[in-house]
C-alpha positions as CSV (number, residue, x, y, z in Angstrom):
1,X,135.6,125.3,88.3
2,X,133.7,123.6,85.8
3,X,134.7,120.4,84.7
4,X,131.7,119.4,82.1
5,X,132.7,119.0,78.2
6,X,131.9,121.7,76.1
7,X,132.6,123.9,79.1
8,X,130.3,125.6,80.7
9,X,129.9,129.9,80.4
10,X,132.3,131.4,82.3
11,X,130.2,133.9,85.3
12,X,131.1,136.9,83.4
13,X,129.3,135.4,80.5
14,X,126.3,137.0,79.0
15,X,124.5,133.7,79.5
16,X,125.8,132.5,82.5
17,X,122.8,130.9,83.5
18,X,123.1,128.2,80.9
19,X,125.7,126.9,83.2
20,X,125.1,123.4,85.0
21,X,123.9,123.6,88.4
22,X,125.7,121.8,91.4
23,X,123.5,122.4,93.8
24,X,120.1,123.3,93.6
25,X,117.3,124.1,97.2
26,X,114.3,125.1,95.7
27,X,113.0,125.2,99.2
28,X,115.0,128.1,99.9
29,X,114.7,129.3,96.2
30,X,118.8,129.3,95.0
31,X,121.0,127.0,93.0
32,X,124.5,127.0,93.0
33,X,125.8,126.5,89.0
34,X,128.9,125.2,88.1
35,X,130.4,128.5,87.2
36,X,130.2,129.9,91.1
37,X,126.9,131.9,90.0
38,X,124.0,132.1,92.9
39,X,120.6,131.9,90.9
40,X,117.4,133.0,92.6
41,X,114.1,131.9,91.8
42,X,113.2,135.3,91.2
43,X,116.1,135.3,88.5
44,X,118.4,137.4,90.4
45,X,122.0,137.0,90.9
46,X,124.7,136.8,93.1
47,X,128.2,136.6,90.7
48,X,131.7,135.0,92.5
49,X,132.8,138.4,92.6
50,X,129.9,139.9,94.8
51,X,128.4,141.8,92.3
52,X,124.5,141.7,92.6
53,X,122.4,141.1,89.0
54,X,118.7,142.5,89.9
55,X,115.9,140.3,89.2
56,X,115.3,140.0,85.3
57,X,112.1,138.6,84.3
58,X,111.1,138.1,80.6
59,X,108.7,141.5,79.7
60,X,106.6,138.8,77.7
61,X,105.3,137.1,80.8
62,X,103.3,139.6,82.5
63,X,100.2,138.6,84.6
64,X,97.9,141.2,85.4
65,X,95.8,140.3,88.5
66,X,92.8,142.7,89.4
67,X,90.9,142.6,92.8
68,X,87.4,141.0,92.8
């Protein structure tokens, strides 16, 4: 499917995400990448094969809100 030079990673690929994306509807919160990979804004997955990756946000990010 991808047709960029290196190539890009393949879907089963550890860092698939590194993949160029082909369409992108941040409206809606998805891109297609070039690899057939669905990425969520809320960095979940859905892979070409139908398998689901659950969100995965870096653990170094966390925001800790507290009511006023």
């Amino acid at each position: 499917m991808c047709q960029h030079q290196p190539p890009c990673p393949s879907a089963d690929s550890a860092d698939r995400e590194a993949a160029h994306p082909v369409a992108h509807h941040p409206e809606q919160g998805w891109s297609l990448l070039c690899n057939g990979v669905l990425l969520f804004d809320d960095t979940g997955e859905l892979l070409p094969d139908g398998k689901i990756v659950a969100p995965h946000r870096p653990s170094g990010t966390r925001h800790v809100t507290t009511a006023a």
